[in-house]
N, CA, C and O atoms as a CHARMM CRD file, in Angstrom:
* protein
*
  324
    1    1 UNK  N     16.37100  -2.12300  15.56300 PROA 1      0.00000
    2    1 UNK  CA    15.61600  -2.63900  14.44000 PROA 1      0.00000
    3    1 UNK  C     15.88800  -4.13000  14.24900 PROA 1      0.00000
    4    1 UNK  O     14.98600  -4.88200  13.87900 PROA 1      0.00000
    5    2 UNK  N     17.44900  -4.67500  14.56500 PROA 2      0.00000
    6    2 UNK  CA    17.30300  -5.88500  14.10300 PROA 2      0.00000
    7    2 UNK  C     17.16000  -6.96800  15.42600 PROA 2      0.00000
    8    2 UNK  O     17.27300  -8.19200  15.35600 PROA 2      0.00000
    9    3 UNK  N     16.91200  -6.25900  16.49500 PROA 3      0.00000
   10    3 UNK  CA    16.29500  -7.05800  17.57900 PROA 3      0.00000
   11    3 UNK  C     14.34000  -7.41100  17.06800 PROA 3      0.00000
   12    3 UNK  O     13.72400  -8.47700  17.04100 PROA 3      0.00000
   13    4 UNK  N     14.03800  -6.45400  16.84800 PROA 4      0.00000
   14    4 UNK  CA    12.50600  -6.24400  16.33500 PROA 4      0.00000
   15    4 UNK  C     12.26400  -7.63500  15.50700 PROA 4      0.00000
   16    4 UNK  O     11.54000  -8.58000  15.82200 PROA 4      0.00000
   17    5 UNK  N     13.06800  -7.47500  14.38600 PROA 5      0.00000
   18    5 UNK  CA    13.18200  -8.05800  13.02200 PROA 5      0.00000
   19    5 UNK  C     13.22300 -10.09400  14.02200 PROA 5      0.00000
   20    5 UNK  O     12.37800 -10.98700  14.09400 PROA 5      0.00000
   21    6 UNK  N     14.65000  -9.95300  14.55900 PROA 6      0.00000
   22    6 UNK  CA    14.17000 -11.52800  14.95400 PROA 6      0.00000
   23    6 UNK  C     13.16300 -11.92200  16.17800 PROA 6      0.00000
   24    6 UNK  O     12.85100 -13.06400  16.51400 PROA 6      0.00000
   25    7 UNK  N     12.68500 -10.55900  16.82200 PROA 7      0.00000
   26    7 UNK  CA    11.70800 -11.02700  17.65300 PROA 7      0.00000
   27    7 UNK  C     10.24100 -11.72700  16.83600 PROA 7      0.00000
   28    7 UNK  O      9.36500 -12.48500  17.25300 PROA 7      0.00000
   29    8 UNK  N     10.46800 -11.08700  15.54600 PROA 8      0.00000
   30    8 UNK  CA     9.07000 -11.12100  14.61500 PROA 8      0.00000
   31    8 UNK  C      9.41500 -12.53300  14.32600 PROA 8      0.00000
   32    8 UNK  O      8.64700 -13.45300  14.60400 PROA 8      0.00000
   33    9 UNK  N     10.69300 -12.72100  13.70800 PROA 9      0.00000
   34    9 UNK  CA    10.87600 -14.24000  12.89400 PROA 9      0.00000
   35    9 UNK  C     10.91700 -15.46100  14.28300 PROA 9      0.00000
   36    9 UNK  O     10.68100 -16.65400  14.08800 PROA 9      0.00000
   37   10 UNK  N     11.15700 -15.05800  15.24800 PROA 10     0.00000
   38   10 UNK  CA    10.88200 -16.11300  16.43100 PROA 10     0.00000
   39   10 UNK  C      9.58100 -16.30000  16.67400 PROA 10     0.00000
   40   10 UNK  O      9.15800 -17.45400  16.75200 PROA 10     0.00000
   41   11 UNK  N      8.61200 -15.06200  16.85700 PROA 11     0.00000
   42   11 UNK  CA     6.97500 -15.31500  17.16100 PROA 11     0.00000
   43   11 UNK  C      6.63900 -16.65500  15.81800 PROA 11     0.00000
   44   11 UNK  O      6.26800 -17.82700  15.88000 PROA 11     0.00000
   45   12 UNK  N      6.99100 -15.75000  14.71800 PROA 12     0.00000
   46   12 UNK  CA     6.46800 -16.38300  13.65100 PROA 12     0.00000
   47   12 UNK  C      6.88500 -17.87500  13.30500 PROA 12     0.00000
   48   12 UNK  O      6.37100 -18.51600  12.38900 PROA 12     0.00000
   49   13 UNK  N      7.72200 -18.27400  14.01400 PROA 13     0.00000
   50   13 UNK  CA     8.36300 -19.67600  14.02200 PROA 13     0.00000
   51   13 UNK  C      7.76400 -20.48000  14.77300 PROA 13     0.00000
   52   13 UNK  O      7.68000 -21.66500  14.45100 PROA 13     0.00000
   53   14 UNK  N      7.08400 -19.88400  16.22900 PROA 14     0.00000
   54   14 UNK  CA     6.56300 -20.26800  17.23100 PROA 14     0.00000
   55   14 UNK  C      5.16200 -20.60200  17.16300 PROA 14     0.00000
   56   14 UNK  O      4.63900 -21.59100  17.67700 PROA 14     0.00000
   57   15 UNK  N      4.45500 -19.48100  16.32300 PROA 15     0.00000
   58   15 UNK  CA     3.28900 -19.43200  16.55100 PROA 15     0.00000
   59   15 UNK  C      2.50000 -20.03300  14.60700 PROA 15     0.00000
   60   15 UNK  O      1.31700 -20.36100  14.51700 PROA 15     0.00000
   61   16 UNK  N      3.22800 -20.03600  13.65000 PROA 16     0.00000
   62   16 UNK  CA     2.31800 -20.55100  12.67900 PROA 16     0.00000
   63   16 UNK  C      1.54200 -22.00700  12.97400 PROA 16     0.00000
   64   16 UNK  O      1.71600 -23.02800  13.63900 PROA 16     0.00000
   65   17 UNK  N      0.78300 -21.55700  12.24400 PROA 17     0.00000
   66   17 UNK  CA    -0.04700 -23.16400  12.03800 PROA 17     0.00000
   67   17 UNK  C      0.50900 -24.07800  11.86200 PROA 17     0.00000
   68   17 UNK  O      0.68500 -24.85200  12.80300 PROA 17     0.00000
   69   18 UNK  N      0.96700 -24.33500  10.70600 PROA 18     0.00000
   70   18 UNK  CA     1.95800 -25.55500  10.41600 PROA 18     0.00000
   71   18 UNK  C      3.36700 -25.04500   9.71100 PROA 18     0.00000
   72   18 UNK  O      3.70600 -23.86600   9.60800 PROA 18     0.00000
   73   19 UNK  N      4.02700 -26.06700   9.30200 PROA 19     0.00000
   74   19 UNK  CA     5.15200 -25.93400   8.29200 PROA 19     0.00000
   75   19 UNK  C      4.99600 -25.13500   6.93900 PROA 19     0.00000
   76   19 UNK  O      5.91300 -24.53400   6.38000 PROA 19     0.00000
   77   20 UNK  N      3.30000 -25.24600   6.37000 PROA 20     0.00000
   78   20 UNK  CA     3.60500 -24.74700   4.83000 PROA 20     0.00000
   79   20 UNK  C      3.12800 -23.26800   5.05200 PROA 20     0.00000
   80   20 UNK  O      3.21400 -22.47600   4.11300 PROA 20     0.00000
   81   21 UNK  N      2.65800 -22.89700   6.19400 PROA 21     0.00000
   82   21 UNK  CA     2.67100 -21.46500   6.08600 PROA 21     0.00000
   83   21 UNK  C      3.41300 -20.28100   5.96800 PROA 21     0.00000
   84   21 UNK  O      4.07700 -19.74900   6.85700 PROA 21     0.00000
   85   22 UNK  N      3.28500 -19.97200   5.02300 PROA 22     0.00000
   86   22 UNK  CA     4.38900 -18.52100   4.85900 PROA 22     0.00000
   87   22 UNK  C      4.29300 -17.45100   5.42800 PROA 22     0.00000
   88   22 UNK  O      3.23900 -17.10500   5.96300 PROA 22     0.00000
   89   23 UNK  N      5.51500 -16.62300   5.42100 PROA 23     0.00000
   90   23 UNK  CA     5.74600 -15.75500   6.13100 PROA 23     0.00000
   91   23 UNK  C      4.68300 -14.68900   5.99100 PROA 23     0.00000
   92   23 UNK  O      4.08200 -14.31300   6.99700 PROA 23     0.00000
   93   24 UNK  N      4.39200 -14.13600   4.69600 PROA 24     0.00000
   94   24 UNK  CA     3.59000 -12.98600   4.70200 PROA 24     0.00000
   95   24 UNK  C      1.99100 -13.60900   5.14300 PROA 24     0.00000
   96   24 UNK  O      1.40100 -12.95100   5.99900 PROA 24     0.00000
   97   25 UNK  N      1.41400 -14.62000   4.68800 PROA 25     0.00000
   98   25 UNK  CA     0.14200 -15.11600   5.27000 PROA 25     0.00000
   99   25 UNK  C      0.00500 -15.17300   6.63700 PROA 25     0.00000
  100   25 UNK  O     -1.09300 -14.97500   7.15700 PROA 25     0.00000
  101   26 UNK  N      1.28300 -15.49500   7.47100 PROA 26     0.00000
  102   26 UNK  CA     1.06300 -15.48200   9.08200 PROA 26     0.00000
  103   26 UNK  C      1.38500 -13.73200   9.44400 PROA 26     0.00000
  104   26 UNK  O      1.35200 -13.41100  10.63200 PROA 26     0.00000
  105   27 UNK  N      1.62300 -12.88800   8.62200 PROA 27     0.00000
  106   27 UNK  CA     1.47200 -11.33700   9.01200 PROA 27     0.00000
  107   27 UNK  C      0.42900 -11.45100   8.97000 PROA 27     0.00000
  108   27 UNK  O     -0.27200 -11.71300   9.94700 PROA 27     0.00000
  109   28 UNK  N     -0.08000 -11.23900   7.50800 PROA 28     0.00000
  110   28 UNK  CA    -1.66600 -10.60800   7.49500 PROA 28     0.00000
  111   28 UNK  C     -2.72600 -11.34400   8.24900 PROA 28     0.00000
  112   28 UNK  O     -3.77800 -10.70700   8.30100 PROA 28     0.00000
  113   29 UNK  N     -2.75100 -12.70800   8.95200 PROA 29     0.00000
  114   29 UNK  CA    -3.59100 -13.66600   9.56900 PROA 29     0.00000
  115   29 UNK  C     -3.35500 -12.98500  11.04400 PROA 29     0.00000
  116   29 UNK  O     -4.08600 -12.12100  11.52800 PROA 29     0.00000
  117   30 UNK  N     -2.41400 -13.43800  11.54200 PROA 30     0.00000
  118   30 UNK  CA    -2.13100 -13.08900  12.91400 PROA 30     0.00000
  119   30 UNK  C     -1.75000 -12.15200  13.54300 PROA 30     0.00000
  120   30 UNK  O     -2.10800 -11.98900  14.70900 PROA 30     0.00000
  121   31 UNK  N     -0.52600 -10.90100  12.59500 PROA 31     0.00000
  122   31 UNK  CA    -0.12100  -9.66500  13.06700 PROA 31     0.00000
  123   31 UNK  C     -1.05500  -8.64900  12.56700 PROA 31     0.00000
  124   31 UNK  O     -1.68500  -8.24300  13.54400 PROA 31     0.00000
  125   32 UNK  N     -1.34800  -8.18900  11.74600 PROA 32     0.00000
  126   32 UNK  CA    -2.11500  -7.33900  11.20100 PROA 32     0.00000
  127   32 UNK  C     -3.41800  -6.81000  11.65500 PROA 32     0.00000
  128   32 UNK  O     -4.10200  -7.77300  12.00200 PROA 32     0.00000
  129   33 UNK  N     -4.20800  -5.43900  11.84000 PROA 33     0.00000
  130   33 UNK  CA    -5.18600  -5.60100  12.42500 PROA 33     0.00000
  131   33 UNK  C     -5.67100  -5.25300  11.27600 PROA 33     0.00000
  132   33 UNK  O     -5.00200  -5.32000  10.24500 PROA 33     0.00000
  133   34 UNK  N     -7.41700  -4.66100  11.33100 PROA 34     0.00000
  134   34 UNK  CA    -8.37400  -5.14500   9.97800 PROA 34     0.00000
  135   34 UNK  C     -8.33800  -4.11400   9.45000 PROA 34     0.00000
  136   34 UNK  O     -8.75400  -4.07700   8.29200 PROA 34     0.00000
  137   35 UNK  N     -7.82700  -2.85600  10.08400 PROA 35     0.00000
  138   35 UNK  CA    -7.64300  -1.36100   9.38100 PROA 35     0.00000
  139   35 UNK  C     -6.12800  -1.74200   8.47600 PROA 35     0.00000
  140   35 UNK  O     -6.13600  -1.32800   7.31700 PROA 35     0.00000
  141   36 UNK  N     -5.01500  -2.39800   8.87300 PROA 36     0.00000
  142   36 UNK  CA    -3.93500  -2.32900   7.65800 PROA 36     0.00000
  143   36 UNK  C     -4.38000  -3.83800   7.03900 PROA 36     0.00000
  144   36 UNK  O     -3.46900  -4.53300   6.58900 PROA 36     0.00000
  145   37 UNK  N     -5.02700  -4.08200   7.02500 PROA 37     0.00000
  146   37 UNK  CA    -5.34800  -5.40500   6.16300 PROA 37     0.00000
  147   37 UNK  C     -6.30000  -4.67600   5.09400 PROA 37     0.00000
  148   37 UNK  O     -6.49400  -4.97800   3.91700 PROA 37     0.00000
  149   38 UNK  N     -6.59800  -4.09100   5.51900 PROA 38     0.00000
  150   38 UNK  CA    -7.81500  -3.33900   4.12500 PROA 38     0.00000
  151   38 UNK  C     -7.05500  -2.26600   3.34200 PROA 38     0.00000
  152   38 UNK  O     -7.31100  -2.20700   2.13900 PROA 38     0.00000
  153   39 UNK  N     -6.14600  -1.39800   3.85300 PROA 39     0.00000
  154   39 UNK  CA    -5.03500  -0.92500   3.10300 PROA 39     0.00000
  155   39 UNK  C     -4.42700  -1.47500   2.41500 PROA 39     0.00000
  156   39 UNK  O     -4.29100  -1.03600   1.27300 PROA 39     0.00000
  157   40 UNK  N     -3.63800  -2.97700   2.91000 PROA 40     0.00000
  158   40 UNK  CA    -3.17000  -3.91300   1.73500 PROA 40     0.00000
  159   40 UNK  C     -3.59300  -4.27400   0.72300 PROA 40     0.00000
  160   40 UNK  O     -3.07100  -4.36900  -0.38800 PROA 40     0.00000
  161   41 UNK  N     -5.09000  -4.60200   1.27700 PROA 41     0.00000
  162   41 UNK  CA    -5.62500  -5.08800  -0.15700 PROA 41     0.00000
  163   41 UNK  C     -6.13600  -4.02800  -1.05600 PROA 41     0.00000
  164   41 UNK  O     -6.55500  -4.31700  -2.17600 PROA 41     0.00000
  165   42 UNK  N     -6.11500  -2.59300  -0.53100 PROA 42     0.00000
  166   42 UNK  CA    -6.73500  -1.71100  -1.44300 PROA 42     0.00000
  167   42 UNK  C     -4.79900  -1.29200  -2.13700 PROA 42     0.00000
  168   42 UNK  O     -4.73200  -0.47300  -3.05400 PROA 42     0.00000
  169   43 UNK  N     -3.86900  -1.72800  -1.76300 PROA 43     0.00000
  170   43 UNK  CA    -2.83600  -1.34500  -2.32700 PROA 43     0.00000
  171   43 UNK  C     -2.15200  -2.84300  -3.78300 PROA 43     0.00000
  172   43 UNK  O     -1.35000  -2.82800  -4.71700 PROA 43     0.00000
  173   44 UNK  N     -2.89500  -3.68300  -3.27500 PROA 44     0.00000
  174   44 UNK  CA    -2.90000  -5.23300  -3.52900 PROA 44     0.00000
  175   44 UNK  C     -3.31800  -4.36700  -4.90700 PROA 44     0.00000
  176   44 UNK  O     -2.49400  -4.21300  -5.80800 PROA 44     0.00000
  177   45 UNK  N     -5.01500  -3.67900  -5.00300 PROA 45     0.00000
  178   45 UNK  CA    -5.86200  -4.25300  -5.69100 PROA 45     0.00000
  179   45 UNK  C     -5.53800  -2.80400  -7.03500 PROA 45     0.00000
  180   45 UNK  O     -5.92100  -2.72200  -8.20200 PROA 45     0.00000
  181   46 UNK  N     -4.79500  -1.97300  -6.29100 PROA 46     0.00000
  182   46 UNK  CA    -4.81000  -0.55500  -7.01200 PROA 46     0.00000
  183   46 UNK  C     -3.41200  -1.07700  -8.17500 PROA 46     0.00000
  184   46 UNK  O     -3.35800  -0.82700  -9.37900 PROA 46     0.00000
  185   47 UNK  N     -2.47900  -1.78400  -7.41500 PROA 47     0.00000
  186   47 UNK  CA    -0.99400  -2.70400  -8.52100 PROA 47     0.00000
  187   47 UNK  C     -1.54600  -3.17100  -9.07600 PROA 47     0.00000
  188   47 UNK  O     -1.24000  -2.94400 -10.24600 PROA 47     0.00000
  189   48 UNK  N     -2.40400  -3.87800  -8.97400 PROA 48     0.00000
  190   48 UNK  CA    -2.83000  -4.66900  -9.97900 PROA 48     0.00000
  191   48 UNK  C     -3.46200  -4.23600 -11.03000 PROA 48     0.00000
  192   48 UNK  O     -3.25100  -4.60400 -12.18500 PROA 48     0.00000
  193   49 UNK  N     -4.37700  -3.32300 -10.61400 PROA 49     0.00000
  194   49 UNK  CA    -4.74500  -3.13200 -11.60300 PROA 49     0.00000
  195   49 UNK  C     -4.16200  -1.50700 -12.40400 PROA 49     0.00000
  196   49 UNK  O     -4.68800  -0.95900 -13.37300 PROA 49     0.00000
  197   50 UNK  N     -3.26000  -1.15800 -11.82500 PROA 50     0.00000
  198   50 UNK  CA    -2.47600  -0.35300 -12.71100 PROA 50     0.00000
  199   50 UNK  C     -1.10300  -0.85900 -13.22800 PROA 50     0.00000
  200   50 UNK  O     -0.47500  -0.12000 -13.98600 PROA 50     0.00000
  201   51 UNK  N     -0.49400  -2.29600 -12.80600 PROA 51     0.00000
  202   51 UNK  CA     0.45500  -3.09700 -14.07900 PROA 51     0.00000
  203   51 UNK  C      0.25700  -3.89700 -14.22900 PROA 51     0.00000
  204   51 UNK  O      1.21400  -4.36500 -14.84700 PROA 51     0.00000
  205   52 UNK  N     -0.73200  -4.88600 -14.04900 PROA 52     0.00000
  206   52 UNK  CA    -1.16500  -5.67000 -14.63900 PROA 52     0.00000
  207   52 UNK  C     -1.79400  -5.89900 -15.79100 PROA 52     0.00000
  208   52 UNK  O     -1.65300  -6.84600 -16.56500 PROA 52     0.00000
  209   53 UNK  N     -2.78000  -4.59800 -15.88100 PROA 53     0.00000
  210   53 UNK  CA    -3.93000  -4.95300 -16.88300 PROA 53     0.00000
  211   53 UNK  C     -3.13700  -4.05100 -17.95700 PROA 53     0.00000
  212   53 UNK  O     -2.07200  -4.55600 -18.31100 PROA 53     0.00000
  213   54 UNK  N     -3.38200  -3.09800 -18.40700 PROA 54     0.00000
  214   54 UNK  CA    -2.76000  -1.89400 -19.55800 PROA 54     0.00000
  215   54 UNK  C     -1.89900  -0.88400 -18.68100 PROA 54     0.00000
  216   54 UNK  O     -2.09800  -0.45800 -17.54300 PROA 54     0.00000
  217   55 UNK  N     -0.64300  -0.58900 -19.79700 PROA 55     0.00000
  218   55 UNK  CA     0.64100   0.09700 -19.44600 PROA 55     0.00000
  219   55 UNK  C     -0.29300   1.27000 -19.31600 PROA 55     0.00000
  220   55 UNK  O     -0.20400   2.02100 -18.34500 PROA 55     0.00000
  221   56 UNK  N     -1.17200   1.44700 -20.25000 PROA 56     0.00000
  222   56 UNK  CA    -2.15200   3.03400 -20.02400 PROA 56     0.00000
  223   56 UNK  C     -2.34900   3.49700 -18.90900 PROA 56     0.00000
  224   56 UNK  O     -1.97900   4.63400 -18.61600 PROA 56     0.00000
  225   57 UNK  N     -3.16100   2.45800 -17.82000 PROA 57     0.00000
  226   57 UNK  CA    -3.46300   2.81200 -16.57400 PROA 57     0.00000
  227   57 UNK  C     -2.51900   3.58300 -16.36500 PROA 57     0.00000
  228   57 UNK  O     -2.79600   4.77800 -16.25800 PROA 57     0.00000
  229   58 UNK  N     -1.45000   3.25600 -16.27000 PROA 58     0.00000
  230   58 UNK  CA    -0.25200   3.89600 -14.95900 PROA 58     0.00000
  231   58 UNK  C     -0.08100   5.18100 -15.74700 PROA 58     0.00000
  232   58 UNK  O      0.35500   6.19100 -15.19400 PROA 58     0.00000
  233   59 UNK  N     -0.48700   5.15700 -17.30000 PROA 59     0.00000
  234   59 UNK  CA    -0.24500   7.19500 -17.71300 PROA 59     0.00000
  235   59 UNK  C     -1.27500   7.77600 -16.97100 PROA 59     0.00000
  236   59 UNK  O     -1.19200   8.81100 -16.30900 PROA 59     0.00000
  237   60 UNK  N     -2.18200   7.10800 -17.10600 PROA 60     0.00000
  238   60 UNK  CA    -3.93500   7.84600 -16.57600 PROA 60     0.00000
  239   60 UNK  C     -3.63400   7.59600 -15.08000 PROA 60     0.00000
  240   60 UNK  O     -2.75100   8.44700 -15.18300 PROA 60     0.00000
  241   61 UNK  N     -3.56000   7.27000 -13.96200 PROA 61     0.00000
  242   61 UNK  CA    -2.89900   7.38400 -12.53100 PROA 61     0.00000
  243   61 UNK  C     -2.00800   8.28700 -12.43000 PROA 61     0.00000
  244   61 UNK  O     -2.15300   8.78100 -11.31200 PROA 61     0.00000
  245   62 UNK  N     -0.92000   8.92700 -13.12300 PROA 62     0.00000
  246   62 UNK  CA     0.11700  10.07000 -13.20900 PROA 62     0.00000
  247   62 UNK  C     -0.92100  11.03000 -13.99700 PROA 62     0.00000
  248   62 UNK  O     -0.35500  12.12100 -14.04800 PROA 62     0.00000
  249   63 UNK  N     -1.56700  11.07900 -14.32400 PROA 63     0.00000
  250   63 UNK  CA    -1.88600  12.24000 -15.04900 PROA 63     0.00000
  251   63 UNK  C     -3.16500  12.96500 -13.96800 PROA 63     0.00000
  252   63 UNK  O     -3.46300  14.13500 -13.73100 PROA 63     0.00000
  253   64 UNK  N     -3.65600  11.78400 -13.53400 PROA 64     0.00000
  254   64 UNK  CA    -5.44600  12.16800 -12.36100 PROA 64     0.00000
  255   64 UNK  C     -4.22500  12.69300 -11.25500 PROA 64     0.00000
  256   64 UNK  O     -4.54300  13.71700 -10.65100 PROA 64     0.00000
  257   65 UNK  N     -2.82100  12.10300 -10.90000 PROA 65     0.00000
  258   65 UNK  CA    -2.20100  12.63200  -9.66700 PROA 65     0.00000
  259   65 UNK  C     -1.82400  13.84200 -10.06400 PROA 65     0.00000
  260   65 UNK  O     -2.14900  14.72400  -9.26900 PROA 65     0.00000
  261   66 UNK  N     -1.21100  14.22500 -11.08400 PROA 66     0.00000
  262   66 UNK  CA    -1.12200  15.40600 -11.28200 PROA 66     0.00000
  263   66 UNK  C     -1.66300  16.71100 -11.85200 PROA 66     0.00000
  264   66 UNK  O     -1.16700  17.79100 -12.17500 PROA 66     0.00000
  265   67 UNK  N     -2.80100  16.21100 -11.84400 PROA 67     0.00000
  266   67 UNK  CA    -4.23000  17.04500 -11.86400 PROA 67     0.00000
  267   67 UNK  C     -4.75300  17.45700 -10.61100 PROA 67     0.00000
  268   67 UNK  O     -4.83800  18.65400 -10.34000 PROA 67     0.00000
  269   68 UNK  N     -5.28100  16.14600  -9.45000 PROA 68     0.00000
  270   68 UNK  CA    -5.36300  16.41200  -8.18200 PROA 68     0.00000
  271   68 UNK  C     -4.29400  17.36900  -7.51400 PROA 68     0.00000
  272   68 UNK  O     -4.83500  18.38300  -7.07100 PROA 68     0.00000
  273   69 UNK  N     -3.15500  17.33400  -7.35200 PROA 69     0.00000
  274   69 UNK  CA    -2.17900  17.80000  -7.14700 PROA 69     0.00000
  275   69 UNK  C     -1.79600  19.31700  -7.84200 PROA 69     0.00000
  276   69 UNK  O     -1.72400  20.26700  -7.06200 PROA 69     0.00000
  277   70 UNK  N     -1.71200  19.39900  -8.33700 PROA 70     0.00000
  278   70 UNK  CA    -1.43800  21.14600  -8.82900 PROA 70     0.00000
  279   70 UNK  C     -2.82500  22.32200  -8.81400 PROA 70     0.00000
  280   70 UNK  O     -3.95900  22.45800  -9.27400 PROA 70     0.00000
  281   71 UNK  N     -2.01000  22.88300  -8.10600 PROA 71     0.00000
  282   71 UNK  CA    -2.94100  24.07900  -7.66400 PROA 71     0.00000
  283   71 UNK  C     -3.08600  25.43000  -8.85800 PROA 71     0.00000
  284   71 UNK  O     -2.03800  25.80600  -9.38400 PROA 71     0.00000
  285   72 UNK  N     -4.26900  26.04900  -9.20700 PROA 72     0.00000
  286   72 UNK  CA    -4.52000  26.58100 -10.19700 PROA 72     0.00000
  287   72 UNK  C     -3.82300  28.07700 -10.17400 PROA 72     0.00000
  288   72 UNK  O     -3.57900  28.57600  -9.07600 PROA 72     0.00000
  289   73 UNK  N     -3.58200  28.61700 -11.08800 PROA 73     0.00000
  290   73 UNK  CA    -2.52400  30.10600 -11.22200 PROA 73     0.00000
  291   73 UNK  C     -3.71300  30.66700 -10.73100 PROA 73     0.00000
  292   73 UNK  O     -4.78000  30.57900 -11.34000 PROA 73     0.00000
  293   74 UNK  N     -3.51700  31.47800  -9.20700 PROA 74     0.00000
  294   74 UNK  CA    -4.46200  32.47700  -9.26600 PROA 74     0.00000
  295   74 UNK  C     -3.50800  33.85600  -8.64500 PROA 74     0.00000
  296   74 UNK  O     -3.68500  34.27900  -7.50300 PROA 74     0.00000
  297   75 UNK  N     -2.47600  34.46300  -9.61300 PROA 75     0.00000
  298   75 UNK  CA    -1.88600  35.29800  -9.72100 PROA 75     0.00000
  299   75 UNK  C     -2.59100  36.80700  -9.66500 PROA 75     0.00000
  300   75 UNK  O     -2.55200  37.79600  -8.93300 PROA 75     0.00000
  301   76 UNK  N     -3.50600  36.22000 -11.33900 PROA 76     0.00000
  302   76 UNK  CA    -4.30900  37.08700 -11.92500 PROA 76     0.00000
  303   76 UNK  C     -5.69000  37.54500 -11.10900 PROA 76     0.00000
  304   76 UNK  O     -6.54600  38.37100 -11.42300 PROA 76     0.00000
  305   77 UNK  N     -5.57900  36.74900 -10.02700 PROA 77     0.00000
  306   77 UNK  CA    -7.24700  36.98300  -9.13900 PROA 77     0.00000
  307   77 UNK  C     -7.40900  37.93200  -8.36300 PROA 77     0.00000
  308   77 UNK  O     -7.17300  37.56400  -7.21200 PROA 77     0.00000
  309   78 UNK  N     -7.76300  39.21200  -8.44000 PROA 78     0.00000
  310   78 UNK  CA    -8.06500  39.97100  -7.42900 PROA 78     0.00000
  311   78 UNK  C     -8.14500  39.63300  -5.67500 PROA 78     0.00000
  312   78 UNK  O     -7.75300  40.22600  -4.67000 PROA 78     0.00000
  313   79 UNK  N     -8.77600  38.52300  -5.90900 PROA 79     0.00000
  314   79 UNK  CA    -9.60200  38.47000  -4.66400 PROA 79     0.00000
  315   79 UNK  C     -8.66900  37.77300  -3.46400 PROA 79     0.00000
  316   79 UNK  O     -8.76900  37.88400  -2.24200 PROA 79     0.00000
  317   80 UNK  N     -7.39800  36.74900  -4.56000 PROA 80     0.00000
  318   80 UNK  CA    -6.77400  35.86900  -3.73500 PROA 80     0.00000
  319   80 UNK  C     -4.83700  37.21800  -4.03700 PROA 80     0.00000
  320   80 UNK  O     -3.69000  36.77300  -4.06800 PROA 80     0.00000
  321   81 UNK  N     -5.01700  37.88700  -4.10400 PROA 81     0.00000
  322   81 UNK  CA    -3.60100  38.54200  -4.34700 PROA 81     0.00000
  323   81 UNK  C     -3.20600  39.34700  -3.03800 PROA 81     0.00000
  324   81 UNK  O     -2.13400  39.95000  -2.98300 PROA 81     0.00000
């Protein structure tokens, strides 16, 4: 892992544009392909707007997950017993 780690910080030393480019802008520019770049930003865009805007969101996000998520009592069902 930490061979990986400075092979990344050597490319990235080697290969940015200039001096003021940062580290995470030369991931998502140069390492990244367009399928985890659209994950980021749909993970970018989902933080944001569940702590950014109202503490509410993040009850209403726990509450839709744990709605999606729990499966209904079918104890009582004939059909599934």
């Amino acid at each position: 892992m930490i061979k990986w780690i400075k092979s990344v910080r050597e490319d990235y030393l080697t290969t940015r544009a200039n001096a003021g480019e940062d580290f995470l802008e030369w991931l998502v520019k140069r390492q990244l392909p367009w399928g985890l770049r659209w994950w980021l930003v749909g993970a970018i865009a989902i933080g944001y707007h569940l702590f950014l805007f109202d503490a509410l969101n993040l009850l209403r996000f726990f509450y839709f997950t744990l709605f999606v998520t729990n499966e209904p009592d079918r104890s009582s069902d004939p059909v599934h017993s």
